[in-house]
C-alpha positions in Angstrom: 2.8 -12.8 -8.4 0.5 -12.0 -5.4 -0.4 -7.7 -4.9 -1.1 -8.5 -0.3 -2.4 -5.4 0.9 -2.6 -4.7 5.0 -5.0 -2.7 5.9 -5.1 -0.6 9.1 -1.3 -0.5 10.1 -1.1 3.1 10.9 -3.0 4.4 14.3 -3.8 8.1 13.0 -5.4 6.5 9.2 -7.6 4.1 11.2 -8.6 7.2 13.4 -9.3 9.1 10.3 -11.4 6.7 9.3 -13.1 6.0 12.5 -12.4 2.4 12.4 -11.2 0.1 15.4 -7.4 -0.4 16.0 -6.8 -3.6 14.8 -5.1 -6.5 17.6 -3.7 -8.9 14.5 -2.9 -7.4 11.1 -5.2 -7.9 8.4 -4.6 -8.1 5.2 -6.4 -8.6 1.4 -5.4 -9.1 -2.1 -5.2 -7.4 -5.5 -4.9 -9.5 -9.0 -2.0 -8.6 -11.1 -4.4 -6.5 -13.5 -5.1 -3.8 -10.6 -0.8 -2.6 -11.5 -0.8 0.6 -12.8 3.3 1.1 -13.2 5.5 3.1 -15.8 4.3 6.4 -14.4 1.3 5.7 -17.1 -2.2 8.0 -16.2 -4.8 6.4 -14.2 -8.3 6.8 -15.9 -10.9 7.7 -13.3 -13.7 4.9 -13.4 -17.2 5.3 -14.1 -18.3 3.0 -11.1 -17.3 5.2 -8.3 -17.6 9.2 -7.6 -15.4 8.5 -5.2 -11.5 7.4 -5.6 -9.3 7.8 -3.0 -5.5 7.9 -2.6 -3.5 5.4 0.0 0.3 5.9 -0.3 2.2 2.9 1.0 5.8 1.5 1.3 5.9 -1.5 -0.9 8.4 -5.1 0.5 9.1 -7.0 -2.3 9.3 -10.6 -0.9 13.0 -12.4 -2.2 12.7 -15.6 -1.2 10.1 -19.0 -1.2 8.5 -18.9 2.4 5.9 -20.6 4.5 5.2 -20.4 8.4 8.5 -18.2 8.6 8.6 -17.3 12.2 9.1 -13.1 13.0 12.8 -13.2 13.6 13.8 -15.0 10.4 11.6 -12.8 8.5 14.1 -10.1 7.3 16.0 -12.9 5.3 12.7 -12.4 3.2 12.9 -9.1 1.6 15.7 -6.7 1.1 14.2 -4.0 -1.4 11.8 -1.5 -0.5 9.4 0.3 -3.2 6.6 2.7 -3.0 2.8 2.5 -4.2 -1.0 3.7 -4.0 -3.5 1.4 -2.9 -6.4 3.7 -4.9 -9.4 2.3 -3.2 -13.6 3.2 -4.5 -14.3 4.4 -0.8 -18.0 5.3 -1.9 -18.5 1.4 -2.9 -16.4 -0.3 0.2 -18.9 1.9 2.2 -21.5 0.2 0.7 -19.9 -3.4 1.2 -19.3 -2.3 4.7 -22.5 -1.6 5.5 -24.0 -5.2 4.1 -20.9 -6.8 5.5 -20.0 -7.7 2.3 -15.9 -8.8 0.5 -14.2 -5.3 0.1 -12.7 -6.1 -3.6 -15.3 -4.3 -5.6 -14.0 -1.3 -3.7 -9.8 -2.4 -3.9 -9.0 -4.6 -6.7 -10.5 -2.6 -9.3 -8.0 -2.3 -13.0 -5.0 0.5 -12.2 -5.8 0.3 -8.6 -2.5 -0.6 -7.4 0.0 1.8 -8.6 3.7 1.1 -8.0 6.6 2.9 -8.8 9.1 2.1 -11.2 11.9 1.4 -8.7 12.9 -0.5 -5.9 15.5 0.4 -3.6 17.8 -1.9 -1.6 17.5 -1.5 2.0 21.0 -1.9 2.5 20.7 2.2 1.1 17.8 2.9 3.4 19.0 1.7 6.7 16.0 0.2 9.0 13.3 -1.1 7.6 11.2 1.2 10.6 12.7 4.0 10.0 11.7 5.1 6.2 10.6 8.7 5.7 7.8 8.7 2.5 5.1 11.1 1.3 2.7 12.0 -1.3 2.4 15.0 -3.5 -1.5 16.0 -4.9 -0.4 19.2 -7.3 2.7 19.8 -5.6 1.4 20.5 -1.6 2.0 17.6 0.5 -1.0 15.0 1.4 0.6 12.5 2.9 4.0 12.1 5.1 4.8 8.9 6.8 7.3 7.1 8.9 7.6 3.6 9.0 8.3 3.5 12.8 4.8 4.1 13.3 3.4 1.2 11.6 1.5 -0.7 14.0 2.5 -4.1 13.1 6.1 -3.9 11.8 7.1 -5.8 8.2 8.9 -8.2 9.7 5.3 -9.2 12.0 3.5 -8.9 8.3 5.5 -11.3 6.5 5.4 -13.6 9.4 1.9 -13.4 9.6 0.6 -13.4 6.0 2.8 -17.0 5.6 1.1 -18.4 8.3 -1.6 -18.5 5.6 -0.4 -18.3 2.1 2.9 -19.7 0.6 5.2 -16.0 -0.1 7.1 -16.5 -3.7 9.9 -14.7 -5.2 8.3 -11.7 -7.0 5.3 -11.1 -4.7 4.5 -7.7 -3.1 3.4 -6.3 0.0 1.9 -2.8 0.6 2.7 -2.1 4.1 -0.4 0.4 4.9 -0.9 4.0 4.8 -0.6 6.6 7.2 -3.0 9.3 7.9 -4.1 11.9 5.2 -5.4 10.3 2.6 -8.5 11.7 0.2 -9.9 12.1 -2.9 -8.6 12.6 -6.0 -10.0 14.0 -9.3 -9.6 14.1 -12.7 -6.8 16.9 -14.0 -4.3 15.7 -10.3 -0.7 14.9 -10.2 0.4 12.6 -7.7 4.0 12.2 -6.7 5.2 9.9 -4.2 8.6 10.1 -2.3 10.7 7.8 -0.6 12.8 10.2 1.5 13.6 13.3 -1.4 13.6 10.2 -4.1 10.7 10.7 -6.6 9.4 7.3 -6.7 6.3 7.9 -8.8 4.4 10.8 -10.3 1.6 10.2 -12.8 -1.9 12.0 -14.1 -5.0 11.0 -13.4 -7.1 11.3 -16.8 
């Protein structure tokens, strides 16, 4: 199973961030042992003062694909899930700055969290038009819409198989919107998918 990430697909994160808006998607990978799921606690590493949350809308791909062209690519994928790409932003500043491979900073153990469902689209209507959000203590962090992704899912999984074979079982965090931050130890995070608690965890 293969954790593709896309980084960048929201205008308003990339602003936050003061980072160029990106003209192709672009995308990295986490190994399997970066899933933190089963609502178990994320433990706050000792390598970074600085962890931050990314809540994403998660595609679970359903069938074997390569080179699938844009208008077939729906055939792919037809559950949708929800996840946090946690991300060491004090050490991918570092990388950044020496031009250096992010993953010290993204594929860390627990790093990608993912909830413990997924729901079928057919019960979510269009794929770019899902309402999700993240919860820090109860108050609302994040709230995103997937109609403002700047490349749409069906443009991801198009584009990632261009250069990697998609199998049954692999998993694609979509991007985050705007709001995210740092968490500490003692938080509660609870992502939605519209009003449907989708995860909610400690971190320890």
């Amino acid at each position: 199973m293969k954790i593709i990430c896309i980084g960048r697909n929201y205008v308003d994160h990339a602003k936050e961030l003061d980072n160029p808006i990106p003209s192709e998607p672009m995308f990295f990978l986490k190994p399997d042992s970066a899933l933190l799921i089963k609502n178990k606690p994320f433990f706050y590493p000792d390598f970074s003062t600085e962890i931050h949350y990314e809540v994403e809308l998660v595609v679970k791909i359903s069938r074997l694909g390569k080179h699938i062209e844009e208008r077939f690519a729906h055939r792919y994928y037809n559950e949708v899930g929800l996840g946090i790409d946690f991300t060491a932003r004090d050490l991918q500043r570092k990388a950044k700055e020496k031009g250096h491979p992010w993953e010290i900073a993204k594929a860390f153990d627990q790093s990608a969290v993912l909830g413990r469902d997924f729901l079928p689209l057919e019960d979510l209507g269009a794929i770019q038009n899902i309402n999700f959000s993240l919860e820090r203590n109860g108050e609302i962090v994040q709230n995103g819409n997937s109609k403002d992704m700047i490349f749409s899912v069906d443009k991801l999984v198009a584009y990632v198989s261009k250069f990697m074979t998609l199998k049954i079982g692999d998993i694609i965090y979509t991007g985050t919107p705007a709001g995210v931050g740092q968490v500490a130890i003692g938080d509660r995070l609870t992502g939605k998918i519209n009003d449907k608690a989708m995860f909610d965890f400690l971190v320890k």
